[in-house]
C-alpha positions in Angstrom: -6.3 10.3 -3.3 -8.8 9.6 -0.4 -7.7 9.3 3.4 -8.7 6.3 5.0 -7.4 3.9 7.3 -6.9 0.6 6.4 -9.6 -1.2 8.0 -12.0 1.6 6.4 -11.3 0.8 2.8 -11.4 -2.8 3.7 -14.7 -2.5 5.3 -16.3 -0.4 2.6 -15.6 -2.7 0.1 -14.7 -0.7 -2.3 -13.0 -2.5 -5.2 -10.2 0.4 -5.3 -6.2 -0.3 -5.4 -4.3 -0.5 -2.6 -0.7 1.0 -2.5 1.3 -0.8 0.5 4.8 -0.3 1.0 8.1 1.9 2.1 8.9 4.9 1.5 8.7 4.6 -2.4 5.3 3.9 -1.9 4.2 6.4 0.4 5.7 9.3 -1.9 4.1 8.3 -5.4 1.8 10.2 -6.8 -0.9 7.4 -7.9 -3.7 9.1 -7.9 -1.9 10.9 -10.7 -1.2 7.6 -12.3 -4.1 5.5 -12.1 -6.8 8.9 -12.4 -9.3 6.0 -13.2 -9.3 4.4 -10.3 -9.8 5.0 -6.3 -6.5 4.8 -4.8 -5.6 4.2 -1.2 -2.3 5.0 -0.2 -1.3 2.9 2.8 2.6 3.2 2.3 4.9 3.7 5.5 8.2 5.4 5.8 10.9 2.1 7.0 8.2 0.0 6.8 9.6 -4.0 6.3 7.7 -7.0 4.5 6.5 -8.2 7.8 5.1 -5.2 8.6 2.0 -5.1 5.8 1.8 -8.5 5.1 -1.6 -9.3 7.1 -2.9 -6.3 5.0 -3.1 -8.1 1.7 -7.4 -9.0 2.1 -10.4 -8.4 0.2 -8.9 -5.8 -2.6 -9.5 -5.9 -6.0 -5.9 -4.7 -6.7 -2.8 -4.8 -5.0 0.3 -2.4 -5.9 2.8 -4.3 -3.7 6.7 -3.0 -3.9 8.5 -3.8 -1.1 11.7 -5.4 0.5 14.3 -2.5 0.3 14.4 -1.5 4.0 14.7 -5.4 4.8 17.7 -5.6 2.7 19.6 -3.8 5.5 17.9 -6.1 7.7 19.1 -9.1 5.9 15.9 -10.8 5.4 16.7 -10.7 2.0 
């Protein structure tokens, strides 16, 4: 997996999949899981919906699992 920030792999267009998210995200191995592809891993440790929303532009693919922090929130 490849570090980048977030307006890097934007800017670079690179086609690649974007993993957004809590905790779960931030932990998975998917460069492991998706070897075929270029993976950028932009998941944040009690990170809510609100949070990444605005970060959901100009990606091919989109991994997007999130809402369990905002459950103790009660946005759910």
């Amino acid at each position: 997996m490849q570090s980048l920030t977030i307006s890097d792999a934007l800017s670079n267009q690179t086609g690649g999949i974007a993993i957004l998210g809590d905790s779960v995200n931030y932990a998975g191995p998917w460069s492991e899981l998706y070897p075929e592809h270029q993976t950028y891993n932009f998941g944040i440790n009690r990170d809510t919906a609100q949070g990444y929303y605005s970060m959901l532009v100009r990606l091919s693919k989109v991994c997007l699992m999130m809402g369990i922090n905002d459950l103790s929130l009660e946005f759910s």
